[in-house]
N, C-alpha and C positions, 0 to 999 in steps of 0.2 A: 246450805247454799251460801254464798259471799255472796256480799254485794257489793258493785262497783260501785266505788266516790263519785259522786258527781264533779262533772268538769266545770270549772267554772265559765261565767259566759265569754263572748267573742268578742275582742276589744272594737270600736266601734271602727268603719273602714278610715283609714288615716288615705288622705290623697299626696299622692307619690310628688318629689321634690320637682322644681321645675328642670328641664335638659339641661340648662345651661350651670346650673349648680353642684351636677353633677360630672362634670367635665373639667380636669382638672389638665390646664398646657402645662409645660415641663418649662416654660419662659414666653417672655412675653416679645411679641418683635422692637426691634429697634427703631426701623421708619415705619410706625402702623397706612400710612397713606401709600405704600407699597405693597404693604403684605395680607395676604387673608388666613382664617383659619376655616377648616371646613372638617364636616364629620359627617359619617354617614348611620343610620338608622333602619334594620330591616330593609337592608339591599338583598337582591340576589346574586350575590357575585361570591367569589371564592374568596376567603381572605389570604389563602398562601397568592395567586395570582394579582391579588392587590397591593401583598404588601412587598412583591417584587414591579410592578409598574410603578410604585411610589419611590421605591428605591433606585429606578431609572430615571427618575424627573428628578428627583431632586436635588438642587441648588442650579436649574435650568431655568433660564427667561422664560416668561411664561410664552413668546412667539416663540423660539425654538421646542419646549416641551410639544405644544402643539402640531410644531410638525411632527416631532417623532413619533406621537402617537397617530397620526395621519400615516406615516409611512408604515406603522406595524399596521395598522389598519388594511393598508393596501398589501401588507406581507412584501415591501422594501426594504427594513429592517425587522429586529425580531427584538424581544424584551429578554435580557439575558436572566435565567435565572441561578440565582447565585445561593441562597441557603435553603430553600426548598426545592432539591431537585430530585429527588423520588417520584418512580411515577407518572414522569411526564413524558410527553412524545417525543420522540430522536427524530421526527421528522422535520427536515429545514425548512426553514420560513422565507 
């Protein structure tokens, strides 16, 4: 019979970095008293359907974005999508 090497022990539990350290922006804003950053964490949402609403807002006033999403809300307009479209409903909005 062999015997198995013992494994050595468990390092002890390290506590994980905080959120914000791990979030790396690609640049930083130009007027920060305009702009925000936001992220999201164990949402329930789709990320292809997110990351085609985000691609329809963006560089939109934030009262214009509001309404457009008001209007796809009410199905007045629809959220085009454009690099994921596989799959999705051909029914008009």
């Amino acid at each position: 019979l062999k015997c198995r090497p013992r494994l050595p022990p468990a390092p002890p539990s390290v506590t994980p970095a905080p959120l914000e350290a791990m979030v790396k922006y690609s640049r930083e804003a130009k007027n920060g008293s305009k702009s925000c950053k936001a992220m999201g964490v164990d949402l329930r949402v789709h990320y292809k359907n997110t990351y085609e609403i985000a691609r329809a807002i963006k560089g939109m006033t934030l009262r214009v974005a509001q309404q457009y999403l008001e209007d796809v809300c009410e199905k007045k307009r629809c959220v085009p999508f454009r690099k994921y479209t596989g799959c999705i409903g051909r029914t008009p909005q």
